[in-house]
VOFI-57356 format. One record per residue: residue in one letter; x, y, z of N, C-alpha, C in turn. Coordinates in steps of 0.1 Angstrom, whole numbers, plus 5000, padded with zeros to 4 digits. Layout:
N
AXYZXYZXYZ...
//
This chain:
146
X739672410820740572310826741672280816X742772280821744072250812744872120814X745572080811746071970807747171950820X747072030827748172050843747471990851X746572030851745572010862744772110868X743972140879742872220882743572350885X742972460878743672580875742472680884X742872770889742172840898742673020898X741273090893741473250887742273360903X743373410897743573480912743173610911X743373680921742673810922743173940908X743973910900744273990891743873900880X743373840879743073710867744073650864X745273610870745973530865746073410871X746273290862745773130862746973120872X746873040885747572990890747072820890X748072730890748172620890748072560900X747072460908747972360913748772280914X749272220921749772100921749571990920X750171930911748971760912749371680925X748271600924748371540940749771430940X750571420950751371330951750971190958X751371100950751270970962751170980975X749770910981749870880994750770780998X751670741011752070641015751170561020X751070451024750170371027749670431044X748670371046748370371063749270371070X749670401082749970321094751870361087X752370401074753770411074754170561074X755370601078755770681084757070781076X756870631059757670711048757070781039X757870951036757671041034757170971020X756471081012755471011003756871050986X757671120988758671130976759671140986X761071050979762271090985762771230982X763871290994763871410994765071420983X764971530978766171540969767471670977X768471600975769971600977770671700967X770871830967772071870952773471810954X773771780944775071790944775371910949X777071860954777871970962778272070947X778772160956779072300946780472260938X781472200943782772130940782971970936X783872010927784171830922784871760933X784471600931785171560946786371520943X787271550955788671520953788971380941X790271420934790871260925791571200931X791371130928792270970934793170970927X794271080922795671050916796471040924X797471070926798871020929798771100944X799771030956799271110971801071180968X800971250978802071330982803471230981X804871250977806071200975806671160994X806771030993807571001008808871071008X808971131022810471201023811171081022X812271131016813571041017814170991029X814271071042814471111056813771001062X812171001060811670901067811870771061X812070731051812570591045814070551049X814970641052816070661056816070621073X815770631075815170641092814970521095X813570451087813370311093814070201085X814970251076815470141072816570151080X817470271085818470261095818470191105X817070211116816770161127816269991126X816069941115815969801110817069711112X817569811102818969741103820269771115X819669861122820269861136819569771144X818669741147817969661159818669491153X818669491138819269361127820769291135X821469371132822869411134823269441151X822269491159822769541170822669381180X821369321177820869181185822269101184X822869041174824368951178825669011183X825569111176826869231180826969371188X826169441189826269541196826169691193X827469701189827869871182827369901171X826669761162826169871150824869971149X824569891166822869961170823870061177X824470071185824970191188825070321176X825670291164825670361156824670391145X823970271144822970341131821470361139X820970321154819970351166820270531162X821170611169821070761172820670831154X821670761145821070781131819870741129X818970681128817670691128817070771131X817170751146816470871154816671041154X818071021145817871201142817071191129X817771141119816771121106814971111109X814671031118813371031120812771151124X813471211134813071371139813171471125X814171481118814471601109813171511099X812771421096811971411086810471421093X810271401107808571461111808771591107X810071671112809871861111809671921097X810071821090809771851074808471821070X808171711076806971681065805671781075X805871781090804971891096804772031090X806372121085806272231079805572241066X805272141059804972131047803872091043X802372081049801672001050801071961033X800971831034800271801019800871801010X802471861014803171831000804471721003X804371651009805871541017804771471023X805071361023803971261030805171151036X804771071046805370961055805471021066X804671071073804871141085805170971098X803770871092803870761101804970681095X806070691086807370601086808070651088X808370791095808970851106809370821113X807870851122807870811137808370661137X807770561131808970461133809470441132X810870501123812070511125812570561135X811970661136812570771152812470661165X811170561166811070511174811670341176X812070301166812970161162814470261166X814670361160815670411163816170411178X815370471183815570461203815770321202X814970251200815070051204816270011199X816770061189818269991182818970071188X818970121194819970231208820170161218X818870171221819070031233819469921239X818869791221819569711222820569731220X821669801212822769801210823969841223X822669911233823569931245823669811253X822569761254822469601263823469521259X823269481249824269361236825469411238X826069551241827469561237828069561253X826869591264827769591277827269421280X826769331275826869171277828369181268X828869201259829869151252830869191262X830569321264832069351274832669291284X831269251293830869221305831769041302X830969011290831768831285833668841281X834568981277835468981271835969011289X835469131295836669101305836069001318X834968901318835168781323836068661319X836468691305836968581297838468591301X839268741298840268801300840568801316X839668771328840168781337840168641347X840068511339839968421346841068361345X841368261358842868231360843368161350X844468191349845968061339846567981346X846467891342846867801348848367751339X849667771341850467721334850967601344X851667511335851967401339853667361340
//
């Protein structure tokens, strides 16, 4: 008998070993008697360093369309003009950062610029035909000279 445990002669005389006995779980439970073991994966897990560079395009985009929806609510035309800039800026910066995957990031400050963009288009159309709508009501009411 060896220091392993109960050793048993095989057909060629060589010692094969058992196993020593493992823990029973208790009665009545249903957990396995060793936890199973897990390897690590084959690869190191991704770092947490620095993510992909925001396009310029998509920061350009929703700061345009910001400041068009800003600008367009009391006056009008400036959402006329910086609304369609957004919204091209927002489009040319989704087609960039889609061609490129993983290396240009801001795909979602894009889209909202592209899509604040449409809204500062809008308002800027509402707000500027109320202005018109108020200049030639203004311009067409009667004079009264004395």
């Amino acid at each position: 008998m060896s220091l392993h445990g109960p050793e048993a002669a095989g057909p060629e005389g060589v010692v094969e070993q058992k196993p020593p006995d493992l823990p029973r779980p208790p009665q009545g439970s249903d957990a396995p008697a060793v936890a199973p073991y897990h390897p690590p994966p084959p690869f190191p897990p991704p770092s947490l360093g620095r993510s992909a560079p925001t396009d310029g395009r998509a920061i350009t985009s929703l700061a345009a369309s910001i400041l068009g929806i800003v600008l367009a609510l009391p006056f009008g035309l400036p959402g006329l003009a910086l609304g369609p800039l957004a919204y091209f800026m927002g489009r040319a910066a989704i087609a960039r950062i889609d061609s490129a995957p993983g290396t240009v990031g801001g795909r979602s400050l894009a889209v909202t610029g592209w899509v604040l963009g449409v809204v500062a288009t809008a308002v800027g159309a509402v707000v500027s035909l109320v202005w018109l709508v108020l200049l030639l009501v203004a311009l067409s009411a009667p004079t009264t000279f004395e």
